[in-house]
C-alpha positions in Angstrom: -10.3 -8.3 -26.3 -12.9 -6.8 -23.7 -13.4 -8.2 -20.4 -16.8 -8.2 -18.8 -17.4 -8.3 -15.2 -18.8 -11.9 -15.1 -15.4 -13.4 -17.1 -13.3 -11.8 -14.6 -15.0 -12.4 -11.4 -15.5 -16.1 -12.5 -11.6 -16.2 -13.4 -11.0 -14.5 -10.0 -13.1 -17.0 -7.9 -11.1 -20.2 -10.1 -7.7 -18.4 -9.0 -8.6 -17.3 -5.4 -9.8 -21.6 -4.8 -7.2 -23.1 -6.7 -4.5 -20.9 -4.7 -6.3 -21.2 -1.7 -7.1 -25.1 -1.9 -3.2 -25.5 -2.4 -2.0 -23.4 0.1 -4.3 -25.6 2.8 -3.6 -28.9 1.5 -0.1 -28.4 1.5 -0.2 -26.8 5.5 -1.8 -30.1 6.1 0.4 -32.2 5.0 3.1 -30.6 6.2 1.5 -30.4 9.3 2.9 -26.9 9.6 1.9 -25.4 13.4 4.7 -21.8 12.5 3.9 -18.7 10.7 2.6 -21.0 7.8 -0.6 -21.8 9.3 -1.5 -18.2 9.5 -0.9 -17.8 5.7 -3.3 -20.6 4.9 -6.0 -19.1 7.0 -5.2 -15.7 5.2 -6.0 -17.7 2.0 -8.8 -19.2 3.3 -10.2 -16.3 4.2 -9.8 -15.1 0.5 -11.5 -18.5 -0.7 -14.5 -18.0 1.7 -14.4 -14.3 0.8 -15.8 -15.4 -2.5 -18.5 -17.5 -1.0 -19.8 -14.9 0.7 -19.9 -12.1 -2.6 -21.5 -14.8 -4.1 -24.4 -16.0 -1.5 -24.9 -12.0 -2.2 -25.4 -11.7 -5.5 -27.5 -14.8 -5.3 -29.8 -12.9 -2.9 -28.9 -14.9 0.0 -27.9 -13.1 2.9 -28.2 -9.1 1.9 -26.1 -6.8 4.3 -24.8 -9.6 6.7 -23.4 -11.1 3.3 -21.8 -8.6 2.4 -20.7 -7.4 5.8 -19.3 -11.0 6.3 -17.5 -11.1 3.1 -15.9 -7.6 3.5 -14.6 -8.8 7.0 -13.1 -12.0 5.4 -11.6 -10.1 3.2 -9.9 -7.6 5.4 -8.6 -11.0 7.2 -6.7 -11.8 4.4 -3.3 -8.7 4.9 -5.0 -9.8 8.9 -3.3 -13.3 8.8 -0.6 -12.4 6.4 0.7 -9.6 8.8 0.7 -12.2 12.0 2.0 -14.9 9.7 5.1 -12.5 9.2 5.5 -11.2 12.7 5.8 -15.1 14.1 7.9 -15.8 11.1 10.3 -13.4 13.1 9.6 -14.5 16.2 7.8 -11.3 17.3 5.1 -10.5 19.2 2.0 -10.7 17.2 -0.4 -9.6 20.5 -0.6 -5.7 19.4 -1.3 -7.0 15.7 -3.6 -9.1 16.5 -5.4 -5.9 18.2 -5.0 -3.9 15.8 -6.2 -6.5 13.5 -9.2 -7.2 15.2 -10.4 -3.5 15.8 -10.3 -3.3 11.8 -12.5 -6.4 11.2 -14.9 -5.1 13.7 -14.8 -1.7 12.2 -15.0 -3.0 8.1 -18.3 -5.5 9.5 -19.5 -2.6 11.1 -19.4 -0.5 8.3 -21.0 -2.7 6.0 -24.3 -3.2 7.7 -24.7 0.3 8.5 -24.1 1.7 5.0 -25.9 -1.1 3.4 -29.3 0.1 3.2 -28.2 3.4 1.2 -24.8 2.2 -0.7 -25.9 -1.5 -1.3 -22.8 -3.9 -2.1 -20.3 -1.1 -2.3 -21.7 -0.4 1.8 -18.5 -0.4 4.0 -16.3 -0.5 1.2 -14.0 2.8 2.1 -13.1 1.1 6.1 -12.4 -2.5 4.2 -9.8 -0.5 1.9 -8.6 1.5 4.8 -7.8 -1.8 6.5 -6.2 -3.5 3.4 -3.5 -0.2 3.5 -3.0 -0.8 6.8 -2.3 -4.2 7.2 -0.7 -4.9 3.8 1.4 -2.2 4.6 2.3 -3.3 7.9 2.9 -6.9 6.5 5.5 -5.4 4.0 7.6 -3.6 6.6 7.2 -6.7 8.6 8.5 -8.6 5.8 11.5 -6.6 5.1 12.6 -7.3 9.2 15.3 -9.3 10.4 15.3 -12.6 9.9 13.0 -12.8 7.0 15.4 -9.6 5.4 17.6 -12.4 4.5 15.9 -14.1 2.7 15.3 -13.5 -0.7 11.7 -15.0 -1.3 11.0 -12.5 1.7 11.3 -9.4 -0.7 8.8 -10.7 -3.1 6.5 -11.0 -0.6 7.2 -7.4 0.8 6.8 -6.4 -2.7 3.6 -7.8 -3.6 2.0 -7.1 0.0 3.3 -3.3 -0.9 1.4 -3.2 -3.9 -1.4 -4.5 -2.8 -1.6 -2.0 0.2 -0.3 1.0 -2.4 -3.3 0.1 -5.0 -6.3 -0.1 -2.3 -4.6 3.3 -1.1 -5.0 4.9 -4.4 -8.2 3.1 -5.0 -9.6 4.2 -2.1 -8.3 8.3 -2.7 -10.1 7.8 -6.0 -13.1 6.7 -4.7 -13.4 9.3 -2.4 -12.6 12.3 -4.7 -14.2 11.2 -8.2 -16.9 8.7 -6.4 -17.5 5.2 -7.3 -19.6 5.9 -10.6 -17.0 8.7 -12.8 -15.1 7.7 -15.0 -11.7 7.4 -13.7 -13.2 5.2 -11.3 -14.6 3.0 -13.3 -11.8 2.5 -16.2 -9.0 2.3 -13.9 -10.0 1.4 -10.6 -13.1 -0.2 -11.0 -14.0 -4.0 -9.9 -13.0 -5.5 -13.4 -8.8 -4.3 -12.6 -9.4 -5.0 -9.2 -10.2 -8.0 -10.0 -7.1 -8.6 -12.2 -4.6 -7.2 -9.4 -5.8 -9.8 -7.1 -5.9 -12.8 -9.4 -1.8 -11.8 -10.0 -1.1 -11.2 -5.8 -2.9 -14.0 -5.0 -0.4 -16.2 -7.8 2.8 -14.3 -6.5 1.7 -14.9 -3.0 0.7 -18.7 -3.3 3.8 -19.1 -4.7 6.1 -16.6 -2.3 4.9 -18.0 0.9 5.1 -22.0 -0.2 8.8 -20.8 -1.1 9.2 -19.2 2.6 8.1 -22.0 4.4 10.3 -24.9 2.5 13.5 -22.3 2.4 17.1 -23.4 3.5 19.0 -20.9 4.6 22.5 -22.1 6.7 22.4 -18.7 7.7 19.5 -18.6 9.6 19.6 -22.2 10.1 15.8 -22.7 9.5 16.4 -25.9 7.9 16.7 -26.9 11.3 13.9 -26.6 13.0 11.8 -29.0 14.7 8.6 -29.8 16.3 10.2 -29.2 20.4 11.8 -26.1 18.8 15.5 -26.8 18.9 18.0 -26.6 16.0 19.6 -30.0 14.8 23.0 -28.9 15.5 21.3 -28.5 19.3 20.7 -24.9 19.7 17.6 -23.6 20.9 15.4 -21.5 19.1 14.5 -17.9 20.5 11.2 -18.5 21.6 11.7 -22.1 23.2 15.1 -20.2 25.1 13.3 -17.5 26.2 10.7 -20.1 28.0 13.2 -21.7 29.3 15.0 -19.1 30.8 12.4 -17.8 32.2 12.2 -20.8 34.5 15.4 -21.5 35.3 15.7 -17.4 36.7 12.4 -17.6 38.3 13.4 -20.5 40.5 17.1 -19.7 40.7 15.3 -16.5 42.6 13.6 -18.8 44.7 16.7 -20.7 45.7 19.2 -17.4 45.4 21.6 -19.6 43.2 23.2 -17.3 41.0 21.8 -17.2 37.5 24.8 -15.5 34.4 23.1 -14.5 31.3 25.9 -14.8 28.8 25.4 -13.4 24.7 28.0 -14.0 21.8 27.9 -11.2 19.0 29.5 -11.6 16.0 29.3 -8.3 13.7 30.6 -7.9 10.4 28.6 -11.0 8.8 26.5 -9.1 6.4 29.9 -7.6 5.0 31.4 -11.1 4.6 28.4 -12.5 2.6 29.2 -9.2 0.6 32.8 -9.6 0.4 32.4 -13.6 0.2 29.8 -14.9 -0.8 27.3 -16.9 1.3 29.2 -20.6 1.6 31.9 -18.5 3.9 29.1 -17.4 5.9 27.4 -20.4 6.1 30.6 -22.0 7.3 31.3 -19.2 10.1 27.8 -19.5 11.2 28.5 -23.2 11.5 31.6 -23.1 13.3 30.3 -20.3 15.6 27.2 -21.8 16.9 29.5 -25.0 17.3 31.8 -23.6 19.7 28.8 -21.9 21.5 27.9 -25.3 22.4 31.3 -27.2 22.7 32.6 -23.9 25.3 29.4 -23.8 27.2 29.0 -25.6 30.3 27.7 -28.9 30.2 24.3 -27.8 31.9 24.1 -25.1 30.3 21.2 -23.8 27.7 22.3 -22.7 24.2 19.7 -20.5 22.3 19.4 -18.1 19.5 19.3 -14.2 20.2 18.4 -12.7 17.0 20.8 -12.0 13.9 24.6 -13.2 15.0 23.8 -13.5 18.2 24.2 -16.4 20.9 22.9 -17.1 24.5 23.3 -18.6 27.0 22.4 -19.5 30.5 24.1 -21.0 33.2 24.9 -20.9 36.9 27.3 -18.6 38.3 27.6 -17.6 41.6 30.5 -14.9 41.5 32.3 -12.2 38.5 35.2 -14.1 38.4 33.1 -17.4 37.6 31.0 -15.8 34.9 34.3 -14.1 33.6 36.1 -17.8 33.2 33.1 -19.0 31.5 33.2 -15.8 29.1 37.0 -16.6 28.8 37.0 -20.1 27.5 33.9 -19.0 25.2 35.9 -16.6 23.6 38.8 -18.9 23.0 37.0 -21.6 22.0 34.9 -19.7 19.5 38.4 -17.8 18.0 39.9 -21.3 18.1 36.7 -22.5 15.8 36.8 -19.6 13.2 40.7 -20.2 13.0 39.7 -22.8 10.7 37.4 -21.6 8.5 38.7 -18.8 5.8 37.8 -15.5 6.8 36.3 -16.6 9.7 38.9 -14.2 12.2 37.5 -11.3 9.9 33.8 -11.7 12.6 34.3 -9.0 15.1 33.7 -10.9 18.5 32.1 -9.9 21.4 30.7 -11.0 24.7 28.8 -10.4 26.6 28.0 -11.1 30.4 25.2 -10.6 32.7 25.0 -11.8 36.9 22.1 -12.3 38.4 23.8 -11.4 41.2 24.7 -7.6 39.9 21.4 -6.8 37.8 19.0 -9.1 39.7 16.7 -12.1 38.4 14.8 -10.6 36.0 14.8 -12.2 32.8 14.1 -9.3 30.6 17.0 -7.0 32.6 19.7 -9.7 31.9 19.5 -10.3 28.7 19.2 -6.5 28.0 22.2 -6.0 30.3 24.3 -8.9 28.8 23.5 -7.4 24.7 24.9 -4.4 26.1 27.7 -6.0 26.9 28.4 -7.9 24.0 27.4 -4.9 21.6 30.3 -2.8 23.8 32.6 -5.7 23.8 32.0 -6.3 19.9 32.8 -2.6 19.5 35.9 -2.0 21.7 39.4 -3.2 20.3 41.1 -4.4 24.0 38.3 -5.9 25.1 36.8 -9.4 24.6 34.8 -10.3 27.4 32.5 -7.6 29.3 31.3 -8.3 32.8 28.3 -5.7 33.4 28.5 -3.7 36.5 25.4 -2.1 38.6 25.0 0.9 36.7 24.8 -1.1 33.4 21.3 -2.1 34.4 19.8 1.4 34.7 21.8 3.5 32.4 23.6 1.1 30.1 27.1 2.2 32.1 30.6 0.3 32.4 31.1 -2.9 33.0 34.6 -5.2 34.4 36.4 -5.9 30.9 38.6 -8.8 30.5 40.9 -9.6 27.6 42.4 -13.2 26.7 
């Protein structure tokens, strides 16, 4: 069977709406506001990408048709990359400018080259920016806490291919040129084509799976619209705001503020050695006694992969070290009863406002420290940071219960 160029752009446009009409319907009624929002824009870029190719070859537009499309098309690995980095709950400011400078640069492109290259005007800085954002959306993929999930690989892999065949398209193109025969057997607009019709598939299908995923693990089948967990812990970002506050005006006041984190290492060698239901039940009974320990008052958040936080008021060492104390028994006392659960290396961490000073970001770099030394270090099970800690990571009072 031979494909013509018409069949497959036709059976490309039917694929890129369907896909792309799914993907928004189902954000709506969702009424997703996280990283799935971003995805549907990515595919609605790729559904109004084909508008614009088409106003083009209709004759409507000329080079700002084709400039327009080309920059739609680039935000398609655009949205997917951010999508991914607030998946993770990372900054997606230095993507997003990045990003940006590439769209500017691929519209750009395509009006200047237009009057000598026609349609194909621009095309080499579009290509550059689908290497470079796919790319980046596959490592971003593959980063903790998507990493543990497995629908997460398959999106990593399909974002990698498509970033590994615009690479080698675009090598092609500039060696052989867009007419020789190389080009235009392997690499030409009817495969490229094809590839997209099976990303776009995988990726309909990949990121639907993401955003519906239940992982006990990383508990994202709790998550709500104020950004707490059901079992009551707060989620990274909605902690971090919140801390933020309570430091800020415990500076005001000069109340002391202690920065406490729970690590628990070893999990990714129990779901190994176990199986995930253990896991899930140590991660249950973990973040339980996080809350049951804490201080009435006190906030509970996440702090990335088996880690804890949390904030409270302490106005001396020994104040944040009995705080530290009952923490670490209460969590032991929790893992007692699930199997395997004493095989979780414990560790804790503590940082005083007091010691390091209120700065939000300095605590809770001071207090990981802590937890990561404590975690580490046989006789010790509750780390206090000292002075030093703050600048050069240094010693801090260890206690042991």
């Amino acid at each position: 069977m031979t494909l013509d160029l018409f069949s497959v752009t036709v059976m490309t446009a039917v694929v890129a709406s369907v896909a792309g009409v799914t993907v928004i319907v189902d954000t709506l009624l969702r009424r997703d506001t996280g990283p799935g929002r971003l995805w549907a824009v990515a595919f609605f870029c790729g559904l109004t990408t084909t508008f614009a190719y088409l106003a083009w070859s209709s004759g409507v537009g000329g080079a700002v048709a084709v400039a327009v499309g080309n920059t739609l098309f680039v935000g398609v690995p655009g949205f997917m990359l951010l999508g991914c980095r607030q998946f993770n709950d990372r900054p997606i400011r230095p993507a997003a400018i990045l990003f940006a400078a590439l769209e500017i640069g691929a519209f750009s492109a395509a009006l200047i080259e237009y009057p000598t290259r026609g349609s194909w005007g621009g095309w080499w800085m579009m290509a550059l920016a689908h290497v470079i954002l796919f790319g980046a959306g596959a490592v971003e993929s593959l980063r903790n806490p998507m990493r543990g999930l497995r629908s997460a690989w398959a999106l990593s892999t399909v974002l990698g291919v498509a970033s590994a065949f615009y690479g080698v398209r675009l090598v092609v193109l500039i060696v052989s040129g867009q007419d020789s025969e190389v080009f235009t057997r392997w690499f030409g607009s009817i495969t490229a084509n094809i590839v997209t019709v099976v990303l776009t598939v995988v990726a309909a299908v990949v990121t639907s799976v993401l955003r519906s995923h239940r992982t006990a693990l990383q508990r994202y089948e709790w998550l709500t619209s104020d950004g707490v967990a059901s079992d009551g812990v707060m989620l990274t970002r909605t902690f971090r705001g919140a801390l933020d506050d309570i430091v800020e005006r415990a500076s005001w006041r000069r109340e002391g503020v202690a920065i406490i984190v729970l690590r628990s290492d070893g999990v990714d060698e129990l779901v190994g050695a176990f199986g995930g239901e253990v896991v899930e039940a140590i991660a249950g009974a973990y973040r339980l006694a996080a809350r049951r320990f804490a201080p009435a008052a006190a906030l509970v958040g996440e702090d990335g992969d088996a880690q804890l936080v949390i904030c409270t008021l302490a106005e001396t060492t020994a104040d944040a070290r009995r705080i530290g104390g009952a923490l670490y028994r209460g969590v032991l006392d929790e893992l007692a009863e699930v199997p395997q659960g004493r095989l979780a290396a414990i560790g804790i961490g503590v940082a005083l406002s007091g010691i390091v000073g209120h700065d939000p970001d300095v605590l809770l770099r001071t207090a990981r420290d802590a937890a990561h030394r404590a975690s580490q270090t046989a006789e010790a099970s509750v780390i206090v940071a000292s002075a030093p800690a703050a600048a050069d990571g240094g010693s801090g009072t260890v206690a042991s219960f």
